[in-house]
C-alpha positions in Angstrom: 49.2 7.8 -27.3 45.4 6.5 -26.6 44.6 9.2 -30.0 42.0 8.3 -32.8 42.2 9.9 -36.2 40.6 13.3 -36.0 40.9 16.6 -33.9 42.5 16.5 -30.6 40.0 15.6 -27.3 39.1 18.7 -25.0 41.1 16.5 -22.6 43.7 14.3 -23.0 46.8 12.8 -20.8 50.2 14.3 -19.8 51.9 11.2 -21.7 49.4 12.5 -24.9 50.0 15.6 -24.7 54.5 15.4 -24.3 53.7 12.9 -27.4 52.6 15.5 -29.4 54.4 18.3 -28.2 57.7 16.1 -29.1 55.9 15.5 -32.9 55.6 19.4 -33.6 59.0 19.7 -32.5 60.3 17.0 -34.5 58.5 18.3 -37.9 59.9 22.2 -36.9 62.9 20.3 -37.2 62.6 18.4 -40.3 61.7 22.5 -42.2 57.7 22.3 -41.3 56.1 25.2 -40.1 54.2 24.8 -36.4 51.3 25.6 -37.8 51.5 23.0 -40.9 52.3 20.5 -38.0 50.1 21.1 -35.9 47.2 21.2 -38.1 48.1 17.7 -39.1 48.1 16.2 -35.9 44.5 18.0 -35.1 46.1 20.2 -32.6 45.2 24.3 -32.2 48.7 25.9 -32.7 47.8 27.7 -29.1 46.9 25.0 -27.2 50.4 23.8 -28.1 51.9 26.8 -26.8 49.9 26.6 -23.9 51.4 23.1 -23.3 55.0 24.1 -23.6 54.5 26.4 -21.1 53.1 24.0 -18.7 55.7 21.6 -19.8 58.4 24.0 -18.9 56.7 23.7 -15.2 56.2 20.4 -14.9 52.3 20.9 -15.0 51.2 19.0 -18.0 48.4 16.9 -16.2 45.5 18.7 -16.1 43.9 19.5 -12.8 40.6 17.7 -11.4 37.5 19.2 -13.0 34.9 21.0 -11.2 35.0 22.6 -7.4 33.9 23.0 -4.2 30.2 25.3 -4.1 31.4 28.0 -1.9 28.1 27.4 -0.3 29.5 23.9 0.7 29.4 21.8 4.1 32.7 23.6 6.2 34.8 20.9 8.1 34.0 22.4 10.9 30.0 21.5 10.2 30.9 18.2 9.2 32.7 17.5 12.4 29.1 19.1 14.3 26.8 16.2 12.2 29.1 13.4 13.5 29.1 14.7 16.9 24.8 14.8 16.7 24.6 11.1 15.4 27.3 10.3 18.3 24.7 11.8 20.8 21.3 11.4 19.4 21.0 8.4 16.8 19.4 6.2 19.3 16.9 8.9 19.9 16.1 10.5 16.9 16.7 7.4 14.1 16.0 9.5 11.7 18.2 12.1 9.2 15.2 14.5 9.0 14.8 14.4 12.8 18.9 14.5 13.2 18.7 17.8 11.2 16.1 19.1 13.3 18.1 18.2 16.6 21.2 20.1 15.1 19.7 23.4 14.8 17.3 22.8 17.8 20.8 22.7 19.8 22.4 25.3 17.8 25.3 22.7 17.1 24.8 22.4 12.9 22.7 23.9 10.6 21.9 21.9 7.9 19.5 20.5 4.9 18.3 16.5 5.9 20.1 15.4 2.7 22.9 17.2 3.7 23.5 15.3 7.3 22.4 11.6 5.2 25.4 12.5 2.5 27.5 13.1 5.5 26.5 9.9 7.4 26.9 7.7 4.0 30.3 9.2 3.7 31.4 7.7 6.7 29.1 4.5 6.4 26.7 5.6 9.3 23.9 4.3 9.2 20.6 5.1 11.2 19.1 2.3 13.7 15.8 3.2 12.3 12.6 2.4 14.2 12.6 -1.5 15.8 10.2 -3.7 13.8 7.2 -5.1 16.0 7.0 -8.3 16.5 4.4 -10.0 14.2 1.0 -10.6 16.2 -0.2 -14.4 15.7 -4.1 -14.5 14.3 -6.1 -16.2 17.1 -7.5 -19.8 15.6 -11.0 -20.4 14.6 -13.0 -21.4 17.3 -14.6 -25.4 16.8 -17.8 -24.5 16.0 -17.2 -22.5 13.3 -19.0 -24.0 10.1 -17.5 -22.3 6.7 -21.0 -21.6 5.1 -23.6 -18.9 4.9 -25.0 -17.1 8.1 -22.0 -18.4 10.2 -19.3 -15.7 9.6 -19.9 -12.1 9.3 -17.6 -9.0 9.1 -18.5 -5.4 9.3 -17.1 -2.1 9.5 -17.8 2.4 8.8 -16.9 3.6 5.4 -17.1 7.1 5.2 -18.7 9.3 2.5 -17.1 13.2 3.2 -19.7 14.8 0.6 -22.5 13.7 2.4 -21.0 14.1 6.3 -22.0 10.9 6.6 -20.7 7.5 7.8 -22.2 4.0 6.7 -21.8 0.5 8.4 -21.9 -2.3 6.2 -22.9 -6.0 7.4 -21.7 -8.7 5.0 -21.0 -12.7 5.2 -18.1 -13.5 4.7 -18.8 -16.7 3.0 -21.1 -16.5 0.6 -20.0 -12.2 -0.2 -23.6 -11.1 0.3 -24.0 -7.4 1.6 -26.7 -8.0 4.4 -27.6 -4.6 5.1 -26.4 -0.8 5.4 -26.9 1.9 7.8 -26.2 5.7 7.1 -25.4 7.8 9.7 -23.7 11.4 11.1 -22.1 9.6 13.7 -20.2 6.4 14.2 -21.2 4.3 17.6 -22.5 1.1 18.9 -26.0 2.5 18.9 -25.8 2.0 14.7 -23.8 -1.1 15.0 -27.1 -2.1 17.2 -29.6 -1.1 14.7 -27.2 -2.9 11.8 -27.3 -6.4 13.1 -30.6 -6.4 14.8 -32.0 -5.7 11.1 -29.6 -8.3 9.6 -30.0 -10.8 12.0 -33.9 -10.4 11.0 -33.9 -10.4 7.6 -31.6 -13.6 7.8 -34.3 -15.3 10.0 -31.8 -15.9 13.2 -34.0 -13.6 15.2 -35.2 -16.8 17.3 -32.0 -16.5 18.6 -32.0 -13.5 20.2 -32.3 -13.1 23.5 -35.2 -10.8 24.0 -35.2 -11.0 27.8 -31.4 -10.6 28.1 -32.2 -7.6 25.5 -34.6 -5.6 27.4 -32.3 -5.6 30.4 -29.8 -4.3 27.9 -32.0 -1.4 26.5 -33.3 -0.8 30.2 -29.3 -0.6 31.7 -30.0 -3.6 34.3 -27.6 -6.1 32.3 -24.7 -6.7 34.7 -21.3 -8.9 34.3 -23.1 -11.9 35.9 -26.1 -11.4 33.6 -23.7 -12.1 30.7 -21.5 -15.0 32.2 -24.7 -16.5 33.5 -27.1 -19.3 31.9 -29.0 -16.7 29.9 -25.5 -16.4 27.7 -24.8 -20.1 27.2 -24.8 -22.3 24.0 -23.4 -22.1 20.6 -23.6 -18.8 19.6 -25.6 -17.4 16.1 -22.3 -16.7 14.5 -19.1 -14.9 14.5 -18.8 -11.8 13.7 -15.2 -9.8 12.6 -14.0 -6.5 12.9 -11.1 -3.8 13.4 -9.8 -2.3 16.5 -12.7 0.6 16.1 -13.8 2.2 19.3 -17.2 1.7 18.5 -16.3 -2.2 18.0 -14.5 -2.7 21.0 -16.7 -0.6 22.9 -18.9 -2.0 26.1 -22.3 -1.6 24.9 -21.5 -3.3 21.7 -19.8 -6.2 23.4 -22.7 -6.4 25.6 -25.2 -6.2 23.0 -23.5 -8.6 20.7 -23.9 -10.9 23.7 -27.5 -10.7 24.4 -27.8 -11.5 20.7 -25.4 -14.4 21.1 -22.8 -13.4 18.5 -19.4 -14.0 19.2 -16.4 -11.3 18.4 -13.5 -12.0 16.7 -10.9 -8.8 16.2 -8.2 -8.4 14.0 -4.7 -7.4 14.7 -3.7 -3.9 15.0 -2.3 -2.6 11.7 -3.3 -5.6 10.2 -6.5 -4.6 7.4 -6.4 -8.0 5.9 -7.5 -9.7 8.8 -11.0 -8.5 7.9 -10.1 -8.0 4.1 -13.4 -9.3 2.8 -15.8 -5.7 4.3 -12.8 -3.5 3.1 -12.7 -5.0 -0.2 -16.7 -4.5 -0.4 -16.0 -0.5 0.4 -13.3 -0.8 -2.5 -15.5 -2.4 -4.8 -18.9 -0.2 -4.5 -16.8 2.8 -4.6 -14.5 2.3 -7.2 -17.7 0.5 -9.5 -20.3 2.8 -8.4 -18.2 6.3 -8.1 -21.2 8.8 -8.0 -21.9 7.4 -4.5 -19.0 9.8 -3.3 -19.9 12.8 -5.0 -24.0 12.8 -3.4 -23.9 15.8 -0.7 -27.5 14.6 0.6 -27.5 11.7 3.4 -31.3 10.8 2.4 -30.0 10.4 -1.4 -27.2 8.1 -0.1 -28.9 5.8 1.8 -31.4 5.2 -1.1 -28.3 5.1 -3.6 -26.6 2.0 -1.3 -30.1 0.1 -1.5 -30.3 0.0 -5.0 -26.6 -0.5 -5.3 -26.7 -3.0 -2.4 -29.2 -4.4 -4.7 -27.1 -4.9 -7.9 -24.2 -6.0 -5.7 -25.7 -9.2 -4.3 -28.0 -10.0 -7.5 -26.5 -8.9 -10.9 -22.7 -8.5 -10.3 -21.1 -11.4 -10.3 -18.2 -12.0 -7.9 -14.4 -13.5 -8.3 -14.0 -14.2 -5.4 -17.1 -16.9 -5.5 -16.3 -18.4 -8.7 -17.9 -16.1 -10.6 -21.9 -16.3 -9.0 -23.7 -13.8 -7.9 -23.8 -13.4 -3.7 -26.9 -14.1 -3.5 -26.5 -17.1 -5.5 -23.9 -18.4 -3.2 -25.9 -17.1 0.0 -28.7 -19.5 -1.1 -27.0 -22.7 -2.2 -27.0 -22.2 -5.7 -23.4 -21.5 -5.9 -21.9 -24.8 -6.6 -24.6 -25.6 -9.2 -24.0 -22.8 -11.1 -20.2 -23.6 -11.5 -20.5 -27.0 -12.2 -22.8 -25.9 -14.4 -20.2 -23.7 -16.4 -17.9 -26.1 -16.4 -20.1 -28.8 -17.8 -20.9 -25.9 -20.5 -17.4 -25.4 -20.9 -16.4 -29.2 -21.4 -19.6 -29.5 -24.0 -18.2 -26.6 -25.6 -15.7 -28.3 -26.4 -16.3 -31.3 -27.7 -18.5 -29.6 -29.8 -16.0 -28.1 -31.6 -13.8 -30.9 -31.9 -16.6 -33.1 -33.4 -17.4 -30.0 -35.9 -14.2 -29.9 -37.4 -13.2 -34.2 -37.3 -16.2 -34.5 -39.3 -15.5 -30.7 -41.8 -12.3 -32.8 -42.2 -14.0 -36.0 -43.7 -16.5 -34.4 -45.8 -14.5 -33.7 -49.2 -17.0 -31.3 -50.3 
């Protein structure tokens, strides 16, 4: 009968139960009492009554557990949600949104998990949105040299305490945080101010096209002014950004023009085109947290020096082999790592002499 030794399950089979119905009856008939029997067999004297009766009504199997909530989906409702994903899947691609459009049309009334456990039911399935098809990253123009002062990247980080925005300008090659600019507001007129004290303090100020400058500042800079002689040549560097506004915008494509500095965007959606500044914002505010929590802009922008400061000079960066960025930004980077790994290799060889001779000395 399927039974282990012990009391009788909460729930056993029709052929389980007729088993042991027929056992009682069989010891009544051999002079036990129904009780005797049935506590034998595990078996509460009622619930054996209770199984004759069903017996005598062919119900012995017992009935599926649980039922329906009586605040349950009606057919009727049902019947609405499949009629709403017949009309309005392609539209709506969504459950949440497909719930929404029910009672927007007065069709169905119901919960989003509600019209999803319909849909799986009857192995609907959503279209969803279409993916977008993958953007190529544009190539790197020829000129393009991979060391210091050839490829920079900036971008605004923003610091809410303070109401205050800051534009970082680093290189991408060697890491080194060129400079910083705090500000209320977020345009090309403190992009301008950012590179023209970078491109100073990194000496490529010769560059610059003063001339083509002035008629910048002064508003007489035209298309042909740009395309014309006074643009051409190899320009300082290239410089990479995001899809900002104040990046794409005309004054800072003009101005990054005069100063002959070539733009290079990445694609839309896309943050690891220019992952090297966001990982710089990640850095100094995850290592350097109490720059969030300064309310005073003057504070801030003395804060970011000093912390600009430690960043290039003390902390020492993965992504560089382990040098400093100013180390790497003035050619001492490959030194230093050959130097550790010379260090490393002495190390040990060190050690392996030390204990060959340990092992030969008896004493």
């Amino acid at each position: 009968m399927g039974l282990t030794a012990g009391p009788v399950p909460p729930r056993v089979q029709a052929g389980a139960k007729q088993g042991l119905l027929e056992l009682v009856e069989h010891a009544e008939g051999a002079g036990w009492s129904r009780a005797r029997a049935c506590q034998l067999l595990g078996l509460d004297p009622d619930r054996a009554a209770g199984w004759r009766e069903r017996r005598a009504g062919d119900r012995l199997e017992d009935l599926p557990s649980g039922g329906g909530a009586v605040h349950g989906l009606l057919e009727t409702e049902r019947a609405a949600i499949l009629e709403l994903f017949e009309g309005w899947a392609q539209v709506d691609r969504s459950h949440r949104k497909l719930a929404a459009r029910g009672s927007r049309l007065e069709l169905v009334h119901a919960a989003p998990s509600t019209v999803l456990r319909v849909l799986q039911a009857e192995n609907l399935v959503l279209p969803g949105h279409p993916a977008r098809e993958p953007l190529v990253r544009s190539p790197w123009p020829e000129w393009v040299v991979w060391k210091p002062n050839s490829i920079w990247c900036y971008d605004f980080t923003h610091f809410t305490r303070a109401k205050s925005a800051a534009i970082a300008v680093m290189d991408v090659v060697s890491r080194k945080w060129l400079t910083t600019l705090v500000s209320a507001e977020e345009t090309s007129t403190q992009v301008e101010v950012a590179f023209l004290t970078a491109l100073r303090e990194q000496g490529l100020q010769d560059r610059i096209d003063e001339r083509l400058l002035a008629k910048l500042r002064a508003g007489h800079v035209t298309a042909v002014d740009l395309d014309g002689p006074e643009a051409d040549g190899v320009p300082v560097l290239i410089v990479m950004s995001d899809n900002g506004p104040q990046m794409r915008s005309h004054s800072t494509k003009e101005f990054m023009a005069a100063c002959a500095i070539m733009q290079r965007f990445g694609r839309p959606g896309t943050p690891t085109d220019q992952a090297w500044i966001e990982t710089l914002f990640g850095h100094v505010k995850g290592e350097w947290p109490h720059l969030t929590k300064i309310r005073d802009p003057g504070e801030l922008t003395a804060e970011l020096d000093q912390v600009r400061e430690q960043y290039n000079t003390v902390r020492l960066h993965a992504g560089i082999g382990y040098v400093t960025p100013d180390d790497e930004h003035h050619g001492q980077g490959d030194a230093l790592r050959q130097a550790r790994r010379d260090g490393l290799d002495a190390a040990r060889q060190a050690r392996i002499a030390y204990r060959r001779s340990a092992s030969k000395d008896p004493s």
